[in-house]
C-alpha positions in Angstrom: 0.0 0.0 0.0 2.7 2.3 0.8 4.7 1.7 -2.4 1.5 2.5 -4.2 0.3 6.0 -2.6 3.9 6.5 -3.1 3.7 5.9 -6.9 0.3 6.5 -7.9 -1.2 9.2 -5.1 1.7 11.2 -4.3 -0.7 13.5 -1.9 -2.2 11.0 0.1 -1.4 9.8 3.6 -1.0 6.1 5.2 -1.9 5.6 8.5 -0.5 2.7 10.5 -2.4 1.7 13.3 -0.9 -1.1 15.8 -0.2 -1.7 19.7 3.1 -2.7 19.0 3.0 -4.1 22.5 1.2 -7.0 21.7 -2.6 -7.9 22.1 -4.3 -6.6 25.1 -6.8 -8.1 26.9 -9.2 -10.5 24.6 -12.5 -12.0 25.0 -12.0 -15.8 24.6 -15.8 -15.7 23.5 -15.2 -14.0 20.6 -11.6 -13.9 20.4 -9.1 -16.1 18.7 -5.6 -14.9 20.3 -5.1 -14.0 24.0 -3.4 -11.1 25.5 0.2 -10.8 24.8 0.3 -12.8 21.5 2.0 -10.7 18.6 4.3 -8.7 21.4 7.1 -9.4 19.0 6.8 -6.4 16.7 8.2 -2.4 16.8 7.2 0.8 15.3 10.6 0.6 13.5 10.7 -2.8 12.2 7.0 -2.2 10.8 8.3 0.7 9.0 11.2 -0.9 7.5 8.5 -3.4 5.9 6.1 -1.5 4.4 8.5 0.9 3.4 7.0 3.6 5.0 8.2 7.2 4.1 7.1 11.0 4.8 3.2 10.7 4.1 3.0 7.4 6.4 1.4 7.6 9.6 2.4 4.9 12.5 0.1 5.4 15.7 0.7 3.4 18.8 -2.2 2.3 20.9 -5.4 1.0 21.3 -8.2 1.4 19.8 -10.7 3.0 19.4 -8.5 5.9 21.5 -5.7 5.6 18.8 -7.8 7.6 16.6 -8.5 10.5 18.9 -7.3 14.2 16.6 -8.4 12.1 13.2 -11.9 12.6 13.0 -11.7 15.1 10.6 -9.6 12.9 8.1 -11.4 11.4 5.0 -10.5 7.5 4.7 -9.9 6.6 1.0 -9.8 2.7 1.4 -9.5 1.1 4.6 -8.1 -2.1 5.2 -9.0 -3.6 8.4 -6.8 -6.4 9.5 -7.4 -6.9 13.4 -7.9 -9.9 15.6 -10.2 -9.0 18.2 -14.2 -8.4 18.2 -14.6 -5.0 19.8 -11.3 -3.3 17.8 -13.2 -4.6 14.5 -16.2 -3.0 15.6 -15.0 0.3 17.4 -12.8 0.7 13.8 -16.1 0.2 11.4 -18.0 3.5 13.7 -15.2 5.3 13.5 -14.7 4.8 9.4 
């Protein structure tokens, strides 16, 4: 995604959304991971990946209080890949 805003929509931004502390506390009702799973991970090293440049975003935290100041952006596409029930859901009212 990054390598295409960066070719194709010079002006657009990427947002990055991501604990990168691992998962918090899940709901083994609904949930398929537990808390801490994924606690492997860092701001830098997901950067590196996607190849992330001026115009990409990376927010730490949880949601849905990771997207507290964005309410006023415009979502182009939205890719939602999460693991637990109430992150999908808080992330589809705020979108």
């Amino acid at each position: 995604m990054a390598a295409m805003l960066r070719d194709k929509m010079p002006t657009k931004k990427l947002y990055l959304f991501d604990t990168f502390e691992g998962m918090p506390a899940t709901d083994p009702t609904r949930d398929l991971h537990k808390e801490g799973d994924f606690v492997d991970t860092s701001v830098e090293s997901v950067a590196q990946y996607h190849g992330c440049d001026a115009r990409c975003y990376i927010r730490k935290g949880l949601i849905p209080k990771i997207f507290t100041g964005l309410e006023a952006e415009r979502i182009a596409f939205l890719h939602v890949d999460l693991d637990i029930y109430q992150a999908i859901i808080d992330t589809l009212k705020f979108a």
